[in-house]
N, CA, C and O atoms as a printed pandas DataFrame, in Angstrom:
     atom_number atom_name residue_name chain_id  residue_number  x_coord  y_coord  z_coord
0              1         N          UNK        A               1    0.837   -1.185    0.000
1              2        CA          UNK        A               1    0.000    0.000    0.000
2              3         C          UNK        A               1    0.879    1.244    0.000
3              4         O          UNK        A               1    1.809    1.258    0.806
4              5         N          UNK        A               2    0.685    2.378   -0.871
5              6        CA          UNK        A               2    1.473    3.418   -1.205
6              7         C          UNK        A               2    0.843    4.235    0.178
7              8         O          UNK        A               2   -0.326    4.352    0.546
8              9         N          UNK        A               3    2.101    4.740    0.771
9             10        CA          UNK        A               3    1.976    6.007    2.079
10            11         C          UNK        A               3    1.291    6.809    1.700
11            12         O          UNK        A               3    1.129    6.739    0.482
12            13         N          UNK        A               4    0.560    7.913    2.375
13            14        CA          UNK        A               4   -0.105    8.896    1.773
14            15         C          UNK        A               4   -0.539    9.641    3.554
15            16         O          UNK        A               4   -0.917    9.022    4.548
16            17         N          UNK        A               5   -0.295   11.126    3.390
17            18        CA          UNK        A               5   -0.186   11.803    4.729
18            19         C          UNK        A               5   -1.892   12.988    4.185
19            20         O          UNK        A               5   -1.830   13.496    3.065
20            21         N          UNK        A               6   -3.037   13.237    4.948
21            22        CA          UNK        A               6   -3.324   14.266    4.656
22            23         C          UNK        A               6   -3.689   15.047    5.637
23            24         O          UNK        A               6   -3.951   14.525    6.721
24            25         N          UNK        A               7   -3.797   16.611    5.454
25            26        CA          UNK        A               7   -3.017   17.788    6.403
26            27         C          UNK        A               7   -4.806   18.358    6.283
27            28         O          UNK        A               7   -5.269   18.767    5.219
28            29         N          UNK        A               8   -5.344   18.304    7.135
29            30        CA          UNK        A               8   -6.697   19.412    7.144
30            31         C          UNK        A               8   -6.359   20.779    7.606
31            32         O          UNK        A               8   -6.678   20.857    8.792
32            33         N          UNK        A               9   -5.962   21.648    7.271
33            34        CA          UNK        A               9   -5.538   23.024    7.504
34            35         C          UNK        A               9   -4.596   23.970    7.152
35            36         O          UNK        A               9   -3.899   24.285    8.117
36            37         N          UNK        A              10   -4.398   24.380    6.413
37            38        CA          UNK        A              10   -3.592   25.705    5.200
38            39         C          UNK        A              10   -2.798   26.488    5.748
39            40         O          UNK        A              10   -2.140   27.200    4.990
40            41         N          UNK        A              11   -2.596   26.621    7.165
41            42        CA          UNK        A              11   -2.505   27.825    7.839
42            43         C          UNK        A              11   -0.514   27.397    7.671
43            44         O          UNK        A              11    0.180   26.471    7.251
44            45         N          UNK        A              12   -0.348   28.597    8.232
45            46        CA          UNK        A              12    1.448   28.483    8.158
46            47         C          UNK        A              12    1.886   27.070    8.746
47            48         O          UNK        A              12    2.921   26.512    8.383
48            49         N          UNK        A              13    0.998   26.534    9.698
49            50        CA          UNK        A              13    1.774   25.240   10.018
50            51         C          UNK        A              13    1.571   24.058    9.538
51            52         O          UNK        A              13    2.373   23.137    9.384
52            53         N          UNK        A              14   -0.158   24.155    9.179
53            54        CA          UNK        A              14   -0.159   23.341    8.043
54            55         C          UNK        A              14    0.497   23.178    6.602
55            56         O          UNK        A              14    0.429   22.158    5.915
56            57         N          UNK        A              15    0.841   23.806    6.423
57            58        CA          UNK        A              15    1.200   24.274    4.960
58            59         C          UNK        A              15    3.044   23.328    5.129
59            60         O          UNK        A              15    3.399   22.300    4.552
60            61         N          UNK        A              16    3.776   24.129    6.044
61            62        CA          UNK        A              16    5.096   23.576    6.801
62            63         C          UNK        A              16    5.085   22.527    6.648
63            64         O          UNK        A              16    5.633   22.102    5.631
64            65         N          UNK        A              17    4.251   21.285    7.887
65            66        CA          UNK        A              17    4.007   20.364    7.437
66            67         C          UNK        A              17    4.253   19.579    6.362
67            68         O          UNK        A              17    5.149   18.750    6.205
68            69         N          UNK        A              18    3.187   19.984    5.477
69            70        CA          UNK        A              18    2.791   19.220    4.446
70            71         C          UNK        A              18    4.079   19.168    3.021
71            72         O          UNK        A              18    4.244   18.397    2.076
72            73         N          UNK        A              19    4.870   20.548    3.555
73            74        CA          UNK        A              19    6.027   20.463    2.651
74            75         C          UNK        A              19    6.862   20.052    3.063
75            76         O          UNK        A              19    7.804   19.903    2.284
76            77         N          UNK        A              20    7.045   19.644    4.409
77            78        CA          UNK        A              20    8.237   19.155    4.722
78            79         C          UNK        A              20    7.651   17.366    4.523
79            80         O          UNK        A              20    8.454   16.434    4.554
80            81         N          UNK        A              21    6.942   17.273    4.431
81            82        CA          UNK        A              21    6.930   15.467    4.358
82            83         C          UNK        A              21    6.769   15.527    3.195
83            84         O          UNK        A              21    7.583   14.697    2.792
84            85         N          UNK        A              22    6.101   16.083    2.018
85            86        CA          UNK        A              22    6.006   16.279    0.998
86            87         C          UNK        A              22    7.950   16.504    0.194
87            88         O          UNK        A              22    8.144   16.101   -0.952
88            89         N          UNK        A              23    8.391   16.751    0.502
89            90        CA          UNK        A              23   10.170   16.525    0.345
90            91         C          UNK        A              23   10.572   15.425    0.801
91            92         O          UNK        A              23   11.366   14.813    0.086
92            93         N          UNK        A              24   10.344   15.074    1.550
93            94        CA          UNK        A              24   10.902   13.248    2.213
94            95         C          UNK        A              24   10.368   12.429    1.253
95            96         O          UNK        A              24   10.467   11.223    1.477
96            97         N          UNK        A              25    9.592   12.922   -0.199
97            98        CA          UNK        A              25    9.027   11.747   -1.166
98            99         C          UNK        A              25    7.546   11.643   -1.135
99           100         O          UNK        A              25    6.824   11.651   -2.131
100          101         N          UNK        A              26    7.064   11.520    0.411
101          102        CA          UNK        A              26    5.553   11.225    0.489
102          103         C          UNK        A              26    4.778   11.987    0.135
103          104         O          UNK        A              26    4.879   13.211    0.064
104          105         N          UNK        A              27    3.689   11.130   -0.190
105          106        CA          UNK        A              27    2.325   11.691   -1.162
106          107         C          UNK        A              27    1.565   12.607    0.061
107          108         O          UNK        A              27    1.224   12.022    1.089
108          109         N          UNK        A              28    1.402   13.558   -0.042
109          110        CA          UNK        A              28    0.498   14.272    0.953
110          111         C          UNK        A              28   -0.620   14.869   -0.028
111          112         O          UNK        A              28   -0.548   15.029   -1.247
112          113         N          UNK        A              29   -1.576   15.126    0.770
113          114        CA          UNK        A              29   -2.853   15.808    0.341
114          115         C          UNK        A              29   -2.658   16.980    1.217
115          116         O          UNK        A              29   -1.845   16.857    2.133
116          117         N          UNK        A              30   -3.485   18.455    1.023
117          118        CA          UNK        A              30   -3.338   19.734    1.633
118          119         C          UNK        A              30   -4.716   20.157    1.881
119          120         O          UNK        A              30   -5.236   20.379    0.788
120          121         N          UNK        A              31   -5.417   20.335    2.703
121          122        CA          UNK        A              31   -6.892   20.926    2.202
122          123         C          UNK        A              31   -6.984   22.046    3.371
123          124         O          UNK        A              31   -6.527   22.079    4.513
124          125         N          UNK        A              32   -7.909   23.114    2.468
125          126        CA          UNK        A              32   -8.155   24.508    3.750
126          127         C          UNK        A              32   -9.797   24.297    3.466
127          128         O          UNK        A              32  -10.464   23.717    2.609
128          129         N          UNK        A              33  -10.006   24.907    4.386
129          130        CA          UNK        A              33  -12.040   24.955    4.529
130          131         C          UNK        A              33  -12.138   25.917    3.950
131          132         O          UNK        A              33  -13.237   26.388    4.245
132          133         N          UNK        A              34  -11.546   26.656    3.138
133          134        CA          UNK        A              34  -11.892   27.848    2.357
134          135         C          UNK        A              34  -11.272   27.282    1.220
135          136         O          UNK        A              34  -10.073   27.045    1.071
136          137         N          UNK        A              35  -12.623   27.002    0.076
137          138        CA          UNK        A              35  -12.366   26.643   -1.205
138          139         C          UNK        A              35  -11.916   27.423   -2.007
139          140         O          UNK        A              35  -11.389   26.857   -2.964
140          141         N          UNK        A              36  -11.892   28.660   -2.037
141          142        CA          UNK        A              36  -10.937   29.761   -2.743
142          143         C          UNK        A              36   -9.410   30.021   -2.836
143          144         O          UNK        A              36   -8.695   30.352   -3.781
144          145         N          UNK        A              37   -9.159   29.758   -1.538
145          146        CA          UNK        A              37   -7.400   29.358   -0.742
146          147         C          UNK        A              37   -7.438   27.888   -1.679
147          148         O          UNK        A              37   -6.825   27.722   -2.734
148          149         N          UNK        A              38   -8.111   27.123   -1.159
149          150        CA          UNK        A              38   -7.366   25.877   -2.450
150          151         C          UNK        A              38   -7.275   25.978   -3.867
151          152         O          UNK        A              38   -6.544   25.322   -4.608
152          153         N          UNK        A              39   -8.245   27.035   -4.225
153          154        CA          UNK        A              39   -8.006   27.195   -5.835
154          155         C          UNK        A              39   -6.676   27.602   -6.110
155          156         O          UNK        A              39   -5.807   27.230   -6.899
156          157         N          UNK        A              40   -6.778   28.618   -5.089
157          158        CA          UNK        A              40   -5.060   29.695   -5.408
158          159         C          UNK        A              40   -3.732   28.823   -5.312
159          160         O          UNK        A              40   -2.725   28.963   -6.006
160          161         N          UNK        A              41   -3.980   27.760   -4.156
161          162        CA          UNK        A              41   -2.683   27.187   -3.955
162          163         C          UNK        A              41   -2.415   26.323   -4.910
163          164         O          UNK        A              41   -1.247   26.027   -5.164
164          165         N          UNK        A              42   -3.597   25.723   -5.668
165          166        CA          UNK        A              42   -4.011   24.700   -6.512
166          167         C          UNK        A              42   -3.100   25.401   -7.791
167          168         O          UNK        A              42   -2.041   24.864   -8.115
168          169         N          UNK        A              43   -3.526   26.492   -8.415
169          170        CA          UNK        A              43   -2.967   27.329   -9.601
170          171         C          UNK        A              43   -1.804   27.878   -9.126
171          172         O          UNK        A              43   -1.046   27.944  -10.093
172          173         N          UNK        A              44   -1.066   28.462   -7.788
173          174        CA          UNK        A              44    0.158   29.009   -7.325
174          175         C          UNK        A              44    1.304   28.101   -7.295
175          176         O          UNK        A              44    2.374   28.263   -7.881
176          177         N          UNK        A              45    0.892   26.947   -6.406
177          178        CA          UNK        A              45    1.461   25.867   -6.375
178          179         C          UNK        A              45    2.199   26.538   -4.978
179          180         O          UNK        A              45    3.255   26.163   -4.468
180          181         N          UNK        A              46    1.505   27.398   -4.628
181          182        CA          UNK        A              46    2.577   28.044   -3.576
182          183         C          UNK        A              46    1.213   28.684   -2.068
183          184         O          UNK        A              46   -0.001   28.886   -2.065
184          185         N          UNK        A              47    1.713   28.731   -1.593
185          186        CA          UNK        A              47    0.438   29.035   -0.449
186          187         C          UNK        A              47    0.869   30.730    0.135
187          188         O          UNK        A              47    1.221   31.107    1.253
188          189         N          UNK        A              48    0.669   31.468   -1.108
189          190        CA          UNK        A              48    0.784   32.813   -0.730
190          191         C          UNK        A              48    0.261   33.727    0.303
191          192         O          UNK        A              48    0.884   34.776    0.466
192          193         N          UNK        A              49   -0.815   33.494    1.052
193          194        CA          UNK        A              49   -1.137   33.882    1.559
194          195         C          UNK        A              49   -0.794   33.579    3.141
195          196         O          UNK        A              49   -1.111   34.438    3.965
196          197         N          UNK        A              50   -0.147   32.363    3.576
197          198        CA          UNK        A              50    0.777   32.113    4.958
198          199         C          UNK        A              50    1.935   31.517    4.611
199          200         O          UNK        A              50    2.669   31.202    5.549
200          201         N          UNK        A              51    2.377   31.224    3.269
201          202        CA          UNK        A              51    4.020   31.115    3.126
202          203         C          UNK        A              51    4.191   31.624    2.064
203          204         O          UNK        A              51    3.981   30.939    1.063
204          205         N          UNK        A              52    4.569   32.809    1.948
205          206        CA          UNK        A              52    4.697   32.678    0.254
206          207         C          UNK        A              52    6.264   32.291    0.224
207          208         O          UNK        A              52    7.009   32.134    1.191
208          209         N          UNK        A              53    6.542   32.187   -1.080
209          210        CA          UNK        A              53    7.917   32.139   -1.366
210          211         C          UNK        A              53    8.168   30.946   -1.475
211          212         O          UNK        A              53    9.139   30.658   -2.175
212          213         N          UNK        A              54    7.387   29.839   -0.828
213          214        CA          UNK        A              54    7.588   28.665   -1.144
214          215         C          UNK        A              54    6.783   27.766   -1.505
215          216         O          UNK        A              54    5.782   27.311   -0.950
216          217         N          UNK        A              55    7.508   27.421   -2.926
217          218        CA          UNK        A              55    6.924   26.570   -4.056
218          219         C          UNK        A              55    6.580   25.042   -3.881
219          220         O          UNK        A              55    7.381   24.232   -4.346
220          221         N          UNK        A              56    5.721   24.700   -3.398
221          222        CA          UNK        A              56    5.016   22.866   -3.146
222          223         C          UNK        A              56    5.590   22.031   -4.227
223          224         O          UNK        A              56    5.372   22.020   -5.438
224          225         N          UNK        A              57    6.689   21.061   -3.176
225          226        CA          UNK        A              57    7.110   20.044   -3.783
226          227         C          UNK        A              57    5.755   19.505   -4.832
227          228         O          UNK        A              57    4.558   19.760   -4.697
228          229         N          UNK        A              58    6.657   18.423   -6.227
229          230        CA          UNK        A              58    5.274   17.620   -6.629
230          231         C          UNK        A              58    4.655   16.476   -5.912
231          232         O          UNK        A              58    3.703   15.776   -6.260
232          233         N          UNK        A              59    5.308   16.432   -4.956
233          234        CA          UNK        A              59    4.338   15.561   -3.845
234          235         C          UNK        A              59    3.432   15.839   -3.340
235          236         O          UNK        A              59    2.819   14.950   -2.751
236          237         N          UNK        A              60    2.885   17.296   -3.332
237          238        CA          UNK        A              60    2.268   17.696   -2.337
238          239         C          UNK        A              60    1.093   18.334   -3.175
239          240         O          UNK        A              60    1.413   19.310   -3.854
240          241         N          UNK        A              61   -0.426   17.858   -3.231
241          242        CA          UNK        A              61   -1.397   17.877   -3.812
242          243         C          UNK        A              61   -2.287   18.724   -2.907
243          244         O          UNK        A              61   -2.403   18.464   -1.709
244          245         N          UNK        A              62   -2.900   19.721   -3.486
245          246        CA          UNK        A              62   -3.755   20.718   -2.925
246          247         C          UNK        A              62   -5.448   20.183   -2.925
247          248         O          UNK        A              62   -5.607   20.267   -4.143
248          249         N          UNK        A              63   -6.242   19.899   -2.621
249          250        CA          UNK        A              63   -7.804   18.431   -2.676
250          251         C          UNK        A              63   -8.398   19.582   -1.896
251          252         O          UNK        A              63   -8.095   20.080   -0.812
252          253         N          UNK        A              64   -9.232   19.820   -2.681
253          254        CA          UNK        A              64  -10.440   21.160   -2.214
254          255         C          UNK        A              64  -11.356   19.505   -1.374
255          256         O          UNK        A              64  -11.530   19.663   -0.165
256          257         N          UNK        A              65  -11.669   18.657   -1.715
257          258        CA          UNK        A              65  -12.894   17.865   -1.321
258          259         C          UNK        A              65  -12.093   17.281   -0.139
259          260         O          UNK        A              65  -10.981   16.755   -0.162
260          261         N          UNK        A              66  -12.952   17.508    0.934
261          262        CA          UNK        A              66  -12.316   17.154    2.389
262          263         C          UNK        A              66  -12.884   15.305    2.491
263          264         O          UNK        A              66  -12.759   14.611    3.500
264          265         N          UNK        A              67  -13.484   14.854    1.190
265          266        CA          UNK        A              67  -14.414   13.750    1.943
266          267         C          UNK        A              67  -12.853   12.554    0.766
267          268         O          UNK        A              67  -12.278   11.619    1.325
268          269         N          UNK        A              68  -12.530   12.936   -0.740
269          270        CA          UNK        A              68  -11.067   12.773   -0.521
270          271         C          UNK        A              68  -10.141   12.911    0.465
271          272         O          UNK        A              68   -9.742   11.840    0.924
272          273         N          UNK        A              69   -9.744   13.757    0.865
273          274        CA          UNK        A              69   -8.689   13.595    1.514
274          275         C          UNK        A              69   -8.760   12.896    2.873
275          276         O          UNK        A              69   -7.777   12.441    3.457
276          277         N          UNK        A              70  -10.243   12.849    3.394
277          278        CA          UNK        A              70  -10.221   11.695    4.568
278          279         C          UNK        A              70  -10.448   10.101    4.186
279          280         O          UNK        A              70  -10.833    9.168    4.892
280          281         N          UNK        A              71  -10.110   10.145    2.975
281          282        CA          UNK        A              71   -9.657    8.559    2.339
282          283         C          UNK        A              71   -8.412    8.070    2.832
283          284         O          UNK        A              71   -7.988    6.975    2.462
């Protein structure tokens, strides 16, 4: 079974998180309760609004649908 980490919350520490295991290789999912913040990070690839500057490994998948990411 392939690893897979997912992060319910966008905020600077979520975001941290999800890039730092997201660099160790693993598949992470990212989701914020504000579907607009996932569009942006989704098209930014970057979570400008509590990190900017840093660009989301391709491990690290932005999933607006919270009922995915609690798969």
């Amino acid at each position: 079974m392939k690893e897979k980490i997912s992060i319910i919350g966008a905020g600077s520490w979520g975001t941290t998180l999800a890039v730092i295991i997201a660099r160790k290789g693993i598949d992470v999912e990212l989701h914020s309760v504000f579907s607009e913040h996932n569009l942006k990070m989704q098209k930014e690839r970057q979570n400008k609004l509590f990190l900017k500057g840093i660009v989301f490994p391709p491990k690290l998948n932005v999933n607006s649908s919270l009922k995915e990411v609690l798969k």
